[in-house]
C-alpha positions in Angstrom: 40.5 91.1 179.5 38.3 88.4 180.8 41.4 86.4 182.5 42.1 89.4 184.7 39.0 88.7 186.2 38.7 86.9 189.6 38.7 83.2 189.2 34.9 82.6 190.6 33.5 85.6 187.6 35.6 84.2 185.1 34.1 80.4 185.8 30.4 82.2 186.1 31.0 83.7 182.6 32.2 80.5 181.3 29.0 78.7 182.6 27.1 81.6 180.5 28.8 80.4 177.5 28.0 76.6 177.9 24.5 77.6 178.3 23.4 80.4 176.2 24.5 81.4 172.7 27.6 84.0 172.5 25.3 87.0 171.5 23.1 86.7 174.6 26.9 86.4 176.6 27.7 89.4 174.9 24.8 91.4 176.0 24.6 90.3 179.7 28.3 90.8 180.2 27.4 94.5 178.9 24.7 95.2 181.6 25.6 97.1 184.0 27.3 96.5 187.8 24.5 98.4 189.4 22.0 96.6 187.4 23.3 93.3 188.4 25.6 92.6 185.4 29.2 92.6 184.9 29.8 95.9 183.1 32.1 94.4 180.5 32.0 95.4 176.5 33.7 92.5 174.8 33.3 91.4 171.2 31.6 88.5 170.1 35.0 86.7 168.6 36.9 88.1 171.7 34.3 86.2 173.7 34.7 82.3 171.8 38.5 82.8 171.9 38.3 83.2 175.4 35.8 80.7 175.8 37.9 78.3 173.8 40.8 78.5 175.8 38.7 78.1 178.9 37.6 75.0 177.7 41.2 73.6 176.5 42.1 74.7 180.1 39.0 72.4 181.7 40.0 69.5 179.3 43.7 69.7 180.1 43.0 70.0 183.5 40.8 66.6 183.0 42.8 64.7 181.6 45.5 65.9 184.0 43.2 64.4 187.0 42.6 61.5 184.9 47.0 61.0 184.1 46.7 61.0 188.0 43.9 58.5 188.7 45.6 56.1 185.8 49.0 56.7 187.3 47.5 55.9 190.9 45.4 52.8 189.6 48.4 51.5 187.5 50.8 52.2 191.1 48.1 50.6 193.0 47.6 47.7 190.8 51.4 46.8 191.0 51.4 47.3 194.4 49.0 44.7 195.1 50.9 42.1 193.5 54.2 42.8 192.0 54.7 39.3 191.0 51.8 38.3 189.6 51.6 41.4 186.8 54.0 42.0 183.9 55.6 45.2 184.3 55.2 45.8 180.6 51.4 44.3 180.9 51.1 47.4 183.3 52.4 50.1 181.6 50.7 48.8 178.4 47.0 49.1 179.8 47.9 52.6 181.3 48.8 54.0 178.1 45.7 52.4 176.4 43.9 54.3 179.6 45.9 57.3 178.6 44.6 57.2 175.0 41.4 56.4 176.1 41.0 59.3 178.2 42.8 61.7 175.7 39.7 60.4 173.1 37.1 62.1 175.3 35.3 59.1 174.9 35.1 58.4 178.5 35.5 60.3 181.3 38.4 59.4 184.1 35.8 58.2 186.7 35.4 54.9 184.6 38.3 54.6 183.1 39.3 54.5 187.2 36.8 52.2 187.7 37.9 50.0 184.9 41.0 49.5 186.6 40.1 48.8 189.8 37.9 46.0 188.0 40.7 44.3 186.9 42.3 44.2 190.2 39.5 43.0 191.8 39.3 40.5 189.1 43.0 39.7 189.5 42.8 39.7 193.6 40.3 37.1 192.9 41.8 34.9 190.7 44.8 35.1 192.3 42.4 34.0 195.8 41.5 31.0 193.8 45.1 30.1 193.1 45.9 30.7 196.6 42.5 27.8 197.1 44.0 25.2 194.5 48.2 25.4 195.9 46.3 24.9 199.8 43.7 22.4 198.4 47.4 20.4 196.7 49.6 21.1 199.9 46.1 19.3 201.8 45.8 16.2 199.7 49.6 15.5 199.7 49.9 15.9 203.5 46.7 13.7 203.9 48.7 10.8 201.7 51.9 11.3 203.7 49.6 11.0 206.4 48.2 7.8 205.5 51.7 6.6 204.4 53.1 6.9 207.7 49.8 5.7 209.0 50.5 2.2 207.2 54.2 2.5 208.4 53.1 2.6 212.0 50.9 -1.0 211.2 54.0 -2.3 209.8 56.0 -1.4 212.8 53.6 -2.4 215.6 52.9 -5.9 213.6 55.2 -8.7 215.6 54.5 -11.5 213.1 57.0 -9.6 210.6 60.5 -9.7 210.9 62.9 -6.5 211.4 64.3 -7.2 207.9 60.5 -7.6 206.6 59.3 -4.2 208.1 62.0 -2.2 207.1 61.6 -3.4 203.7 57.4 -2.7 203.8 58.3 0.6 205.4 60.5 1.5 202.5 58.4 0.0 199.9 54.7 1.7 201.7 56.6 5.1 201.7 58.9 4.9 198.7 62.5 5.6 200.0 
């Protein structure tokens, strides 16, 4: 009976049953239209079954929104770096999220928030690779630098014969 309703009464019932007890439910629904009630004689188990299945269809619907926000997080956090997470890694922590969720214990919103954590944490660490590699490439191109550096001396020094500075240029650089 109550499902027939429109879908704004049926959630302003609902809210009556999170907030008072089902007997004081009972007798608002069964005041009057032109009093400013509903006009509707339902029983008291009539009303928790209906209530019930409101609620199952709230938590579904939650934890639908939340299969989403996981789903976008997880795409989202492959996206940003298909290389540097394990595919398995990935699907592992969204079904953890999944459980999590389906627990009740926490709500989507930080479940989401969890996730975005870790990709912040990974963009970051994967920054401070990014530093160390450049910080490498740097010191190596700064010793080739001074290796040619000493090769120029070698070249520009006339006491040293051709055979003697090919050999020091070869033995500064390593060939």
């Amino acid at each position: 009976m109550l499902g027939n309703l429109p879908e704004a009464t049926q959630e302003a019932i609902f809210a009556l049953t999170e907030q008072k007890s089902l007997d004081d439910v009972v007798n608002e629904l069964a005041i009057p239209e032109a009093e400013g009630g509903y006009g509707i004689t339902i029983s008291r188990t009539a009303l928790a079954t209906w209530a019930k299945e409101m609620r199952t269809a709230q938590f579904i619907g939650r934890l639908r929104q939340g299969r989403e926000r996981v789903q976008q997080a997880a795409d989202e956090l492959h996206a940003e770096a298909p290389a540097s997470y394990d595919p398995v890694i990935v699907e592992a922590v969204k079904e953890f999220t999944l459980d999590l969720l389906a627990s009740g214990d926490v709500d989507a919103k930080s479940v989401s928030a969890l996730l975005k954590g870790l990709i912040a944490d990974k963009k970051y660490s994967l920054e401070v690779e990014k530093l160390e590699i450049e910080k490498r490439k740097i010191s190596l191109l700064e010793k080739k630098a001074a290796q040619f550096d000493e090769a120029a001396k070698v070249v520009e020094d006339d006491s040293l014969s051709p055979e003697q500075r090919l050999a020091k240029i070869r033995e500064g650089l390593r060939l």
